[in-house]
OpenMM code with the backbone's topology and positions (N, CA, C; nanometers):
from openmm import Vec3, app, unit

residues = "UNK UNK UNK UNK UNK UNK UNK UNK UNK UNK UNK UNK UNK UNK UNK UNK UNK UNK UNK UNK UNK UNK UNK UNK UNK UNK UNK UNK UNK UNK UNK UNK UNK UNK UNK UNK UNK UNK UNK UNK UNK UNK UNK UNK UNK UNK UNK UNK UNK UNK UNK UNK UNK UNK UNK UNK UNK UNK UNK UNK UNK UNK UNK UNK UNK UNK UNK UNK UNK UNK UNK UNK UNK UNK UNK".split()
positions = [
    Vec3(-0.7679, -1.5080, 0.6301),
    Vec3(-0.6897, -1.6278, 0.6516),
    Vec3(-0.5768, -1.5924, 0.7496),
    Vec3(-0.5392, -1.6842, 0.8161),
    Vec3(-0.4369, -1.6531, 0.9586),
    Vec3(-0.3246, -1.7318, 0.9283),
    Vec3(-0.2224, -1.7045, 0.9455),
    Vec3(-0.0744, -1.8042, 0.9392),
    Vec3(-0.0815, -1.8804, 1.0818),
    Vec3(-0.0595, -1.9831, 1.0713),
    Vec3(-0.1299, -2.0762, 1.1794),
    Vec3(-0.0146, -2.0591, 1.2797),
    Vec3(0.1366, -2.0190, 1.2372),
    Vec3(0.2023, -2.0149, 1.3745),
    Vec3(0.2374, -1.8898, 1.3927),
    Vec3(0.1708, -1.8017, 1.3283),
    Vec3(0.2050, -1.7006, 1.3570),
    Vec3(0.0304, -1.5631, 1.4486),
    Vec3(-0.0282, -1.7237, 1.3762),
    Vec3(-0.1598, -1.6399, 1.4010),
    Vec3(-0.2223, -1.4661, 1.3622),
    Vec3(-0.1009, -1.4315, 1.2253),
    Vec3(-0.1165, -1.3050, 1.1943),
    Vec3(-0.1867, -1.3189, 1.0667),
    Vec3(-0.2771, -1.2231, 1.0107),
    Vec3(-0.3552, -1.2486, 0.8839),
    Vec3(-0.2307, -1.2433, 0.7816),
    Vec3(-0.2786, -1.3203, 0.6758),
    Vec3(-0.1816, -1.3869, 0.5881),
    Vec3(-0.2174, -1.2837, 0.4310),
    Vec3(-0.1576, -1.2317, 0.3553),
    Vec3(-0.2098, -1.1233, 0.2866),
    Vec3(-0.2017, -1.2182, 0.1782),
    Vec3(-0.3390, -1.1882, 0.0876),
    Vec3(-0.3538, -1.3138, 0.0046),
    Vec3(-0.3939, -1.2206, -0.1588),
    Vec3(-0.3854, -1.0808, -0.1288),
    Vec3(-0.4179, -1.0073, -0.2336),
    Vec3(-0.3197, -0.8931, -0.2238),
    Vec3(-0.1856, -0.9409, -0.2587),
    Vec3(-0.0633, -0.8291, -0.2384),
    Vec3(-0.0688, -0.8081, -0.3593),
    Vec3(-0.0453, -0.6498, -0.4310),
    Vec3(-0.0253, -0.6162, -0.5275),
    Vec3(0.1162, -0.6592, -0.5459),
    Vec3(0.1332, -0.6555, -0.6975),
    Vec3(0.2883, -0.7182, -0.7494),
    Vec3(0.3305, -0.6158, -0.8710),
    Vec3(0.2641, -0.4896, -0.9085),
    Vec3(0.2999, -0.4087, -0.9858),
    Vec3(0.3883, -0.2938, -0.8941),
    Vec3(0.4703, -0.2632, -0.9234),
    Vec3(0.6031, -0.1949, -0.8910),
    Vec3(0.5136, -0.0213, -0.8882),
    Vec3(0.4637, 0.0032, -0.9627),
    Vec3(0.3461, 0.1585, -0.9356),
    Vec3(0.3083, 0.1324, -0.7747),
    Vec3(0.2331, 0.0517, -0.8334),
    Vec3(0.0956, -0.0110, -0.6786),
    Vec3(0.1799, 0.0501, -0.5444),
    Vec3(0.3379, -0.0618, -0.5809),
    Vec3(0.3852, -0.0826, -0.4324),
    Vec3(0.4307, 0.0970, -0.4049),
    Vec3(0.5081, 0.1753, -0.5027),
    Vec3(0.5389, 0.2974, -0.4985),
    Vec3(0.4666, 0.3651, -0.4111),
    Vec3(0.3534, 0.3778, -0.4683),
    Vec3(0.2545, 0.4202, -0.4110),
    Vec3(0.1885, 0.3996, -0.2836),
    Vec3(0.1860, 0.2532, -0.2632),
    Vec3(0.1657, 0.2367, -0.0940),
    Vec3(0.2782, 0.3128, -0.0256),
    Vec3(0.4007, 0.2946, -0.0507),
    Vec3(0.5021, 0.3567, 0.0291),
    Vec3(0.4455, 0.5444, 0.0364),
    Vec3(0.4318, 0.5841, -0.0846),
    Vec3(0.4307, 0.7009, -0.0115),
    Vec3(0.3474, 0.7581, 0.0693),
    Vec3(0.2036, 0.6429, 0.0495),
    Vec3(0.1204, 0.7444, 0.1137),
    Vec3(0.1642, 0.7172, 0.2584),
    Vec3(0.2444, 0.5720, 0.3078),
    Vec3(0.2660, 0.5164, 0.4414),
    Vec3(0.3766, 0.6644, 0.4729),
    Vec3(0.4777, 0.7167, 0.4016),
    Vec3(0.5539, 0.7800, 0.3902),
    Vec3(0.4700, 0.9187, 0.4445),
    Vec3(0.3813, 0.9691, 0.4078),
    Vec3(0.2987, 1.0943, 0.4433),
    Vec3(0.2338, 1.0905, 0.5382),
    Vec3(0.1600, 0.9591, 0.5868),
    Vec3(0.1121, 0.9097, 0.7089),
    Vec3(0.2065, 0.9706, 0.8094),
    Vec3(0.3624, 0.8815, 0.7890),
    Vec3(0.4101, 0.9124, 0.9036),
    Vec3(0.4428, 1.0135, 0.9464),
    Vec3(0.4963, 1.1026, 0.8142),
    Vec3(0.5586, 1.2561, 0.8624),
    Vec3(0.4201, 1.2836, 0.9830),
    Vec3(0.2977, 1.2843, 0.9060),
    Vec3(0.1983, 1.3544, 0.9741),
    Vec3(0.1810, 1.2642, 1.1015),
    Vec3(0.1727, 1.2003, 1.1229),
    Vec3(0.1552, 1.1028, 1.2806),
    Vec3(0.3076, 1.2078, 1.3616),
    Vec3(0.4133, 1.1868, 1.3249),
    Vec3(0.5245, 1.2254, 1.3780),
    Vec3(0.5368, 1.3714, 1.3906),
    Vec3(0.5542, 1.4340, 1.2976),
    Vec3(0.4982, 1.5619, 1.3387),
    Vec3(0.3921, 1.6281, 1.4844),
    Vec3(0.2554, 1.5605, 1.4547),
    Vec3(0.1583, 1.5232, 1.5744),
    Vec3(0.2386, 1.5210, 1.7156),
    Vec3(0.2921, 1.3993, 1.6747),
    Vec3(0.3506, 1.3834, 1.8692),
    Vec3(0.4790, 1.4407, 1.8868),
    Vec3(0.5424, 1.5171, 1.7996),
    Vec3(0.6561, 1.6368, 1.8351),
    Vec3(0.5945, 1.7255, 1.8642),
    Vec3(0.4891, 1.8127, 1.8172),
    Vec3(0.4536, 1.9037, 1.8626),
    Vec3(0.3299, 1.9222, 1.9432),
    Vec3(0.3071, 1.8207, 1.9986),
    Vec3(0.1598, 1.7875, 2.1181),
    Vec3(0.2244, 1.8196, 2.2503),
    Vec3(0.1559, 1.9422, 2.3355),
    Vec3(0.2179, 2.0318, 2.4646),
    Vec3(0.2407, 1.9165, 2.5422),
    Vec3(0.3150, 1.9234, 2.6427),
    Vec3(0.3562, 1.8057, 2.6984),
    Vec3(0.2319, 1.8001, 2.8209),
    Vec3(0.1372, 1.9225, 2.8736),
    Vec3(0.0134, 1.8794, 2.9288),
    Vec3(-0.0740, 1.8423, 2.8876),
    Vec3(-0.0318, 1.7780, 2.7865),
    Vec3(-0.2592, 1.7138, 2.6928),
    Vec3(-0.1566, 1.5630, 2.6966),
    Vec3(-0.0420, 1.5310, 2.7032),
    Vec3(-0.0325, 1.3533, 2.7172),
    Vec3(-0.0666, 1.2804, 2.8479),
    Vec3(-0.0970, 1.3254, 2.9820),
    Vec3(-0.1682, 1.2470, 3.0755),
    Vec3(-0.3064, 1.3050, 3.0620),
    Vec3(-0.3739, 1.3749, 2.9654),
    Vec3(-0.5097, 1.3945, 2.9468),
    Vec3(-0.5757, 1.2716, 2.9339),
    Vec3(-0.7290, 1.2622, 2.9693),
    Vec3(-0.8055, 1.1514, 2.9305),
    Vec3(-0.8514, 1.2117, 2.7680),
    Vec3(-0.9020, 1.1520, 2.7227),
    Vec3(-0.9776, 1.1634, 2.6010),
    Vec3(-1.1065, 1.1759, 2.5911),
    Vec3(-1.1525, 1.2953, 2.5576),
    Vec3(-1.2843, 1.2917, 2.5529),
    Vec3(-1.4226, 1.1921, 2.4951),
    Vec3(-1.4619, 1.1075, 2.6129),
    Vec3(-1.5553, 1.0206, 2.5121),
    Vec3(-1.5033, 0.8848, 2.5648),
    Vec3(-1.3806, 0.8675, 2.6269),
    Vec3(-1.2953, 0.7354, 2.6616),
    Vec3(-1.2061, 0.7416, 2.7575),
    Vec3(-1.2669, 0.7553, 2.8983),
    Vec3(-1.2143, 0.8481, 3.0179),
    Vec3(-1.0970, 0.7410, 3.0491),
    Vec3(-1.1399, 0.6129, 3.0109),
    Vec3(-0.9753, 0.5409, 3.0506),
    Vec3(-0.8742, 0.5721, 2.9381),
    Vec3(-0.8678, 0.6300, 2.8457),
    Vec3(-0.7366, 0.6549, 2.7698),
    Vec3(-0.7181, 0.7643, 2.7726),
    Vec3(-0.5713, 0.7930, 2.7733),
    Vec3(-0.4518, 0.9034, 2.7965),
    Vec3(-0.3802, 0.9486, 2.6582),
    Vec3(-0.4154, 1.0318, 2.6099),
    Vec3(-0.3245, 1.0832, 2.4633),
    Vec3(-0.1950, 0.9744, 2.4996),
    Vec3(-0.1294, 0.9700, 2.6070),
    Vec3(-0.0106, 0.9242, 2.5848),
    Vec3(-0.0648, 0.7418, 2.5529),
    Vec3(-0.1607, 0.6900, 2.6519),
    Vec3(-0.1634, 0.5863, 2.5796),
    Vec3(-0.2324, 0.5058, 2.4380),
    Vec3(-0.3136, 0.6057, 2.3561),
    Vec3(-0.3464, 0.6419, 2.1995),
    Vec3(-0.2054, 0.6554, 2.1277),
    Vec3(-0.0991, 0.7188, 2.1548),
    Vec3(0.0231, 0.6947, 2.1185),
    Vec3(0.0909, 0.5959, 2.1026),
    Vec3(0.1116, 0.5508, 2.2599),
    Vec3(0.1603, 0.4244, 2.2511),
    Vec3(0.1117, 0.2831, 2.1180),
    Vec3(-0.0084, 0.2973, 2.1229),
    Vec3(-0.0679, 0.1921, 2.0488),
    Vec3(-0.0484, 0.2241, 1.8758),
    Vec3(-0.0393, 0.3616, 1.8659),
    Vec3(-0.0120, 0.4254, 1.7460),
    Vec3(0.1573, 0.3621, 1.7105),
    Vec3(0.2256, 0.3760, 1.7773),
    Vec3(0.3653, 0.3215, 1.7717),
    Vec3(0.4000, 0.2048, 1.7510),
    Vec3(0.2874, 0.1372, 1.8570),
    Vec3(0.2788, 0.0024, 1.8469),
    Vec3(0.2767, -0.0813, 1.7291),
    Vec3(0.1545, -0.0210, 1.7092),
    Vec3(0.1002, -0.0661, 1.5756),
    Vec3(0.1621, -0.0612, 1.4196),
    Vec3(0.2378, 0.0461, 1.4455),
    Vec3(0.3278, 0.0780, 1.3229),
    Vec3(0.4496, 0.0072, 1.3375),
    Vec3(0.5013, -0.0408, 1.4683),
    Vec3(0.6043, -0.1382, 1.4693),
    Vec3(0.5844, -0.2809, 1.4089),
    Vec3(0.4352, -0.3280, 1.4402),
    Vec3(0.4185, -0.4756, 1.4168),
    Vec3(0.3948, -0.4493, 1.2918),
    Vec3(0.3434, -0.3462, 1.1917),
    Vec3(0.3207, -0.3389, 1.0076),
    Vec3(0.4707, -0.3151, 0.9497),
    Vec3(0.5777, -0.2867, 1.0085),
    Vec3(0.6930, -0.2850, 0.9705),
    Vec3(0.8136, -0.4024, 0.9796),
    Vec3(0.7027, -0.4906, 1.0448),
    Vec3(0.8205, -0.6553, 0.9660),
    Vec3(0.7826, -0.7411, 0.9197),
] * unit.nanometer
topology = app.Topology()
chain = topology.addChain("A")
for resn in residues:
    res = topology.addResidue(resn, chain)
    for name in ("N", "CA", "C"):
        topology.addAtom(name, app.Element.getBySymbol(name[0]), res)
């Protein structure tokens, strides 16, 4: 289902137990260390690399979208 002015999927099966939500947080919480970690310590010559398998993308722009993406799940 889509929010019609927002055109973003509308979450229609949110947990409401206080564990549940705990728990989403941390694993989002472990996600990130490990995503962040990743792009602190990635040599600064493999980010204009292509990607093997997907000659138009650039580690740096797999990042970008990685960032991206975690910006628009955070409001």
């Amino acid at each position: 289902m889509l929010d019609e002015e927002s055109r973003s999927p509308i979450a229609t099966d949110v947990p409401t137990d206080l564990e549940t939500g705990r728990l989403l947080i941390a694993a989002w919480r472990t996600n990130n260390r490990v995503t962040m970690y990743f792009i602190e310590n990635l040599p600064s010559e493999l980010w204009s690399s292509a990607v093997p398998g997907i000659p138009r993308r650039t580690v740096r722009m797999i990042a970008a979208h990685i960032h991206n993406a975690d910006a628009c799940g955070s409001r």
